[in-house]
C-alpha positions as CSV (number, residue, x, y, z in Angstrom):
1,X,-9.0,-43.7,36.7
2,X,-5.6,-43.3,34.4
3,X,-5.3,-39.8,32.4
4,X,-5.3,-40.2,29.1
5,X,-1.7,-39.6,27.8
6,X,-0.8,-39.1,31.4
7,X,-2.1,-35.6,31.9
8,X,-5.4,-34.9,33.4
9,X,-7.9,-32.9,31.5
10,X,-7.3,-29.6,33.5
11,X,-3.6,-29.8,33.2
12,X,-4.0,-30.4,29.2
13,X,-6.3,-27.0,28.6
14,X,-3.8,-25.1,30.2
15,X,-0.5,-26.5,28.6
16,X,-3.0,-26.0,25.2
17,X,-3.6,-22.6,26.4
18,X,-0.3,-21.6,26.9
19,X,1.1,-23.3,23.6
20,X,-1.7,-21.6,22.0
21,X,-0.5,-18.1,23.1
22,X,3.4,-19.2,22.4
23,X,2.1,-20.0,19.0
24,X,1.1,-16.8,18.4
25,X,4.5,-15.1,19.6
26,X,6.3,-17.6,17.6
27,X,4.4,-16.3,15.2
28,X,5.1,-12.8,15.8
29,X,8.6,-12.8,15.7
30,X,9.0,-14.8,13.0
31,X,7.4,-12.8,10.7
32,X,9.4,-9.6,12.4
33,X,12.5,-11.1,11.7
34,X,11.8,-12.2,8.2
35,X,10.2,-9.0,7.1
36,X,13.3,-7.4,8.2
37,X,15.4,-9.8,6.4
38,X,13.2,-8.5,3.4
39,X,13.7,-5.3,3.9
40,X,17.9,-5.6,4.1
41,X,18.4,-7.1,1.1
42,X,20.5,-5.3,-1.1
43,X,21.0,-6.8,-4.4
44,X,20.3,-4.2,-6.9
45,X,21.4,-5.3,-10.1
46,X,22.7,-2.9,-13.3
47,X,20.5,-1.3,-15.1
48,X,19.2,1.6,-16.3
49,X,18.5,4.9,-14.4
50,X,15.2,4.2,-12.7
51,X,12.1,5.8,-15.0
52,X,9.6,8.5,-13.2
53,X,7.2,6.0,-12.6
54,X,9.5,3.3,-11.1
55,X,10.4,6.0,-8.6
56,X,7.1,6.9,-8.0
57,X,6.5,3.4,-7.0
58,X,9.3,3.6,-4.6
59,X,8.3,6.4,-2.9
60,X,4.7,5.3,-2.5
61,X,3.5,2.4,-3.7
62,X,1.3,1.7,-6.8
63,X,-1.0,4.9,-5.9
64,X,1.7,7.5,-6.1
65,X,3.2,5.6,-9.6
66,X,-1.1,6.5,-10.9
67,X,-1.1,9.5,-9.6
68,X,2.8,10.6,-11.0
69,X,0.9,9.0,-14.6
70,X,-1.8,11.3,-14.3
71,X,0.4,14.5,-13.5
72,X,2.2,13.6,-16.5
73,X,-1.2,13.4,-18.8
74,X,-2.7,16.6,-16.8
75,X,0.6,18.7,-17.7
76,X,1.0,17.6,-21.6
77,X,-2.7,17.9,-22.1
78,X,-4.0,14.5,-22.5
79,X,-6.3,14.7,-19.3
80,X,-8.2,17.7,-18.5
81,X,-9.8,18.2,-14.7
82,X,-12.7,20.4,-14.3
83,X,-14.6,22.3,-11.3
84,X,-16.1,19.3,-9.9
85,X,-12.6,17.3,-9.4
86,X,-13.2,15.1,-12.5
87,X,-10.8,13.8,-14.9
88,X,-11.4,13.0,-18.5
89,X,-9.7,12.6,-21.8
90,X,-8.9,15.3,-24.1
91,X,-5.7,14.5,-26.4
92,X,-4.8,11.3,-28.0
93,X,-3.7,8.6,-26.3
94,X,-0.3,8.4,-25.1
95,X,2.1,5.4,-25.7
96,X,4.0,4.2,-22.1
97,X,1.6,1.7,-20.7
98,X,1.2,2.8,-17.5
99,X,0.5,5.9,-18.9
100,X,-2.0,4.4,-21.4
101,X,-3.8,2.4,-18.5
102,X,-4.6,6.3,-16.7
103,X,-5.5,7.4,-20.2
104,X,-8.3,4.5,-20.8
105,X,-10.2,4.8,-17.4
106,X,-10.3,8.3,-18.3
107,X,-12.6,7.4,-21.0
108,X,-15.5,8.3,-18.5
109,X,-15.7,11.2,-16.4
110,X,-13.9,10.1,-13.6
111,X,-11.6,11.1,-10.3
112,X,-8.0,10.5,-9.1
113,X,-9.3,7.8,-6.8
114,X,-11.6,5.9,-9.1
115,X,-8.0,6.0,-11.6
116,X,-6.0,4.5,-8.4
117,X,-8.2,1.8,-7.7
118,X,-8.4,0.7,-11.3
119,X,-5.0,1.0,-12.4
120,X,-3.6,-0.6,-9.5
121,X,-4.1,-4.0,-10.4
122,X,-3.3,-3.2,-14.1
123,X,-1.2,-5.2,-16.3
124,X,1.3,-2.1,-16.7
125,X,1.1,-1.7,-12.5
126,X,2.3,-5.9,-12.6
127,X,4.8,-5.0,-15.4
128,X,6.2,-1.9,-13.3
129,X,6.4,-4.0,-9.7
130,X,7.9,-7.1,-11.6
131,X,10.8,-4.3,-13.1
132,X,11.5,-3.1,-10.2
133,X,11.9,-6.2,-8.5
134,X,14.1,-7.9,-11.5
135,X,16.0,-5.2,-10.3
136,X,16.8,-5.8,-6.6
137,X,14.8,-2.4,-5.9
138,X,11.6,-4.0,-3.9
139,X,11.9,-6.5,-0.6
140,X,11.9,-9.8,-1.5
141,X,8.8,-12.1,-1.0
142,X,10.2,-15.3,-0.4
143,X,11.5,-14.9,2.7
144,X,8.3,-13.5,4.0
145,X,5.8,-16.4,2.6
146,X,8.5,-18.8,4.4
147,X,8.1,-17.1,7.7
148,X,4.6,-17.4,7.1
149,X,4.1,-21.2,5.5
150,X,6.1,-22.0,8.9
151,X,3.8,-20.3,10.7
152,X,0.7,-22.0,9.0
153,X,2.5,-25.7,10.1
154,X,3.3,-24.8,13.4
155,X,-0.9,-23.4,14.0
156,X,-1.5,-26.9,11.8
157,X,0.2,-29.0,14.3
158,X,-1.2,-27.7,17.2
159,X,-4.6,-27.7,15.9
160,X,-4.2,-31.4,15.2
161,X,-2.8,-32.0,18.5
162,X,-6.1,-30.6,20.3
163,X,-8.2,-32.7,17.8
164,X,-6.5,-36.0,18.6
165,X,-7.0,-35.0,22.0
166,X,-10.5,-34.1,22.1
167,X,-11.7,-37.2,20.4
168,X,-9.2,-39.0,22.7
169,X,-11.6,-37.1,25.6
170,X,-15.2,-37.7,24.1
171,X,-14.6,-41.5,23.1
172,X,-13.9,-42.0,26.9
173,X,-16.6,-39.9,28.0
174,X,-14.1,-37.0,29.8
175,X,-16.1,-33.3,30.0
176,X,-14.4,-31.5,26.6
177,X,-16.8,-28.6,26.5
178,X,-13.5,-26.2,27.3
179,X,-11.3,-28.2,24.9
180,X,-13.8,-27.9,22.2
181,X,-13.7,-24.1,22.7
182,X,-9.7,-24.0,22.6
183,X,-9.5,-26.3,19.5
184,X,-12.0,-24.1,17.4
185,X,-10.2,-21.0,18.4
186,X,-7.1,-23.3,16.5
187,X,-8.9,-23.8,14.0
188,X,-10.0,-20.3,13.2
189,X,-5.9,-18.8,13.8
190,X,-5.2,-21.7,11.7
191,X,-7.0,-20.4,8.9
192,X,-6.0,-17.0,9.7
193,X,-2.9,-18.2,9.2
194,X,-3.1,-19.7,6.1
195,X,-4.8,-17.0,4.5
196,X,-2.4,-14.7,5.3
197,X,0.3,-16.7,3.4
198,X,-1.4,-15.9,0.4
199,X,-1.4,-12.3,0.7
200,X,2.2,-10.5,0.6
201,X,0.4,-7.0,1.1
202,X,2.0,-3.7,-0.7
203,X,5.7,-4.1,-2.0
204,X,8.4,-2.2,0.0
205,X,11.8,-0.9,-1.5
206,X,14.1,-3.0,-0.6
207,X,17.9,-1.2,1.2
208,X,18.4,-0.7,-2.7
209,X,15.2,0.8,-3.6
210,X,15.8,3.5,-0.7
211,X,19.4,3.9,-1.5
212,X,17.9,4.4,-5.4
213,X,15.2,6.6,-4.0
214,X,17.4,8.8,-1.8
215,X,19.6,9.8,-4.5
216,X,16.8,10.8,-6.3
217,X,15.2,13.0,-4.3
218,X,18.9,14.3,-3.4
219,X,19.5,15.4,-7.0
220,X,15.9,16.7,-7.6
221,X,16.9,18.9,-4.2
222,X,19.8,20.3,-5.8
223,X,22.5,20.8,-8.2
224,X,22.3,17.2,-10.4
225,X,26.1,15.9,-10.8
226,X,27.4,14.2,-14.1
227,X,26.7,11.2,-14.5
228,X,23.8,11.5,-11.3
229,X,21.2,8.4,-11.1
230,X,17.8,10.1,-12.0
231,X,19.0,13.2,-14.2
232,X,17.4,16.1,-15.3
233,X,14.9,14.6,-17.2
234,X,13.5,12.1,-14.4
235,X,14.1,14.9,-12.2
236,X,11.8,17.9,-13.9
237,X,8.5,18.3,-14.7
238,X,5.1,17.7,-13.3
239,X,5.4,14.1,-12.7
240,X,8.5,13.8,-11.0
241,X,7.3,16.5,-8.4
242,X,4.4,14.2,-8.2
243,X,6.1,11.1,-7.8
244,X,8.7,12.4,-5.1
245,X,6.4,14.5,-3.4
246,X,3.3,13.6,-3.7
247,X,0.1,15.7,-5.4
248,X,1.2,18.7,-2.6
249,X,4.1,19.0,-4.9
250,X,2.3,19.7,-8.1
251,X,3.5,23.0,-9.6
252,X,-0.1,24.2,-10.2
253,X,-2.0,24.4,-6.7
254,X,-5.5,24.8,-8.2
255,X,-4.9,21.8,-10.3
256,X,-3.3,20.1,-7.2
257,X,-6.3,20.7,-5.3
258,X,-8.3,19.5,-7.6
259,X,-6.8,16.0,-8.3
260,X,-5.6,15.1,-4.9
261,X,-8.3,12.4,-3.1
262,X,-10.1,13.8,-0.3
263,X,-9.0,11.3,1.9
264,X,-7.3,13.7,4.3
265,X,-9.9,16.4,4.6
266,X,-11.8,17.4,8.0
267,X,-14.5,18.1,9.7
268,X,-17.9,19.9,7.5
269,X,-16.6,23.0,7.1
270,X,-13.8,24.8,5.2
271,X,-12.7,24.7,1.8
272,X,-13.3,21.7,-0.4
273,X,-11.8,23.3,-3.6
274,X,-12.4,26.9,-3.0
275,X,-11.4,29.3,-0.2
276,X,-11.7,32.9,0.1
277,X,-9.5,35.8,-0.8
278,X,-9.1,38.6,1.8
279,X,-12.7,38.8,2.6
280,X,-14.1,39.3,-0.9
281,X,-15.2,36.5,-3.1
282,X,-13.8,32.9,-3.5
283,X,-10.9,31.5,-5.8
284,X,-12.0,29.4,-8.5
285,X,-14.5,31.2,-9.7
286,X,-17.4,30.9,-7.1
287,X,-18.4,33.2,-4.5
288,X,-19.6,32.4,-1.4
289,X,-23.3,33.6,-1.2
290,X,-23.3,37.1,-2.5
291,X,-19.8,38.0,-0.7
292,X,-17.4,36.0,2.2
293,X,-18.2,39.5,4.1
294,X,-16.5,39.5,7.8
295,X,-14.0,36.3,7.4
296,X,-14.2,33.3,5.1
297,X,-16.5,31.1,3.1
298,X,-19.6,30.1,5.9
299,X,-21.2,26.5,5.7
């Protein structure tokens, strides 16, 4: 009995097994190569010295440019946090739109997380990303979505390839139970694939944005020359520690307790926003019990 397209039905679902595995390390390396291609390119164009919030962006994505917003509201008065780790309004509302957008979730009593997950699809987040990137200062997502729409018509081809074959197999009554196995598996990396393409994932700096970022943080570390990218006014306040640093750099450590997410905390016990002092009572206000007596806040 001839093979269909000359190669038995064994030999086939290995050579499809093997193409399916040097699929996915074409793949692979592809999208390596292209996301460091992203990454190198430097084409930052003239402009203006980069706000607080654009660095903020830089440094950490759209969550650090909220939380540098909401430094900058907590500081001049606009936000207040309480006890409990909420955040809500209490001065007028302020006029830079990212700033605004922190401001308006505030409207309910709310937390630094809820604020993050809110603003970061914002208009003013879009407006921010798209400045930066007008500016050479975020990886470029062109080459990246090529890499990928390659990808998705290489995992196409295949998955066509095994199809053709398989009804080649069943309309001359060849055993395709493995083949039928291989060529969904296809089908599901295929739409793996393709859904992927749509998503570009969080913005990086691009070799510009961490040049830009660099001398930022350079200047903010010392003595700010004439002249300097980021001067004095990027470079003080709340905000700007914020956005460099992160909310362990906010001046005011009860305040910085009190608005950084609790993503990073451990195990039960410990200090959630208060901690003892020398064996007495507990900051903020609260005691633990009636006293902390022999060595810290139980529970």
């Amino acid at each position: 009995m001839t093979d269909p397209w000359g190669i038995s039905g064994p030999d086939f679902v290995v050579l499809y097994i093997v193409l399916l595995g040097a699929m996915l390390l074409v793949r692979l390396v592809v999208s390596r190569l292209a996301g460091a291609r992203a990454l190198r390119a430097d084409q930052a164009r003239p402009g203006p010295p980069p706000t607080v919030y654009q660095l903020a962006y830089l440094a950490g994505g759209p969550d650090r440019a909220a939380d540098a917003a909401v430094a900058a509201l907590v500081d001049r008065g606009r936000l207040r946090v309480n006890s409990s780790k909420q955040v809500s309004q209490a001065g007028i509302r302020p006029s830079e739109p990212l700033e605004q957008a922190v401001f308006d979730v505030a409207k309910l009593t709310t937390t630094t997380s809820a604020i993050r997950a809110h603003v970061r699809g914002s208009a003013a987040m879009r407006a921010l990303e798209d400045s930066l990137d007008r500016q050479g200062l975020l990886s470029s997502t062109a080459a990246l979505r090529q890499a990928r729409t390659f990808g998705v018509v290489l995992q196409l081809a295949l998955l066509v390839l095994g199809v053709a074959r398989l009804v080649n197999g069943m309309s001359l009554g060849r055993p395709v139970g493995i083949l039928v196995f291989l060529v969904l598996v296809a089908a599901v990396l295929t739409v793996v694939a393709a859904v992927r393409r749509t998503k570009t994932g969080a913005r990086q700096p691009s070799a510009a944005g961490h040049r830009v970022l660099g001398q930022a943080r350079a200047a903010a570390s010392g003595p700010v020359p004439a002249g300097m990218l980021a001067g004095g006014v990027l470079l003080g306040g709340a905000a700007a520690a914020v956005a460099l640093g992160g909310w362990a750099m906010y001046p005011d450590e009860e305040i910085s307790a009190a608005l950084m997410p609790p993503a990073a905390s451990f195990g039960g016990g410990g200090s959630s926003g208060s901690s003892c002092s020398s064996g007495s009572s507990c900051s903020s206000g609260s005691s633990c019990g009636s006293s902390c007596g022999g060595g810290g806040c139980g529970g």
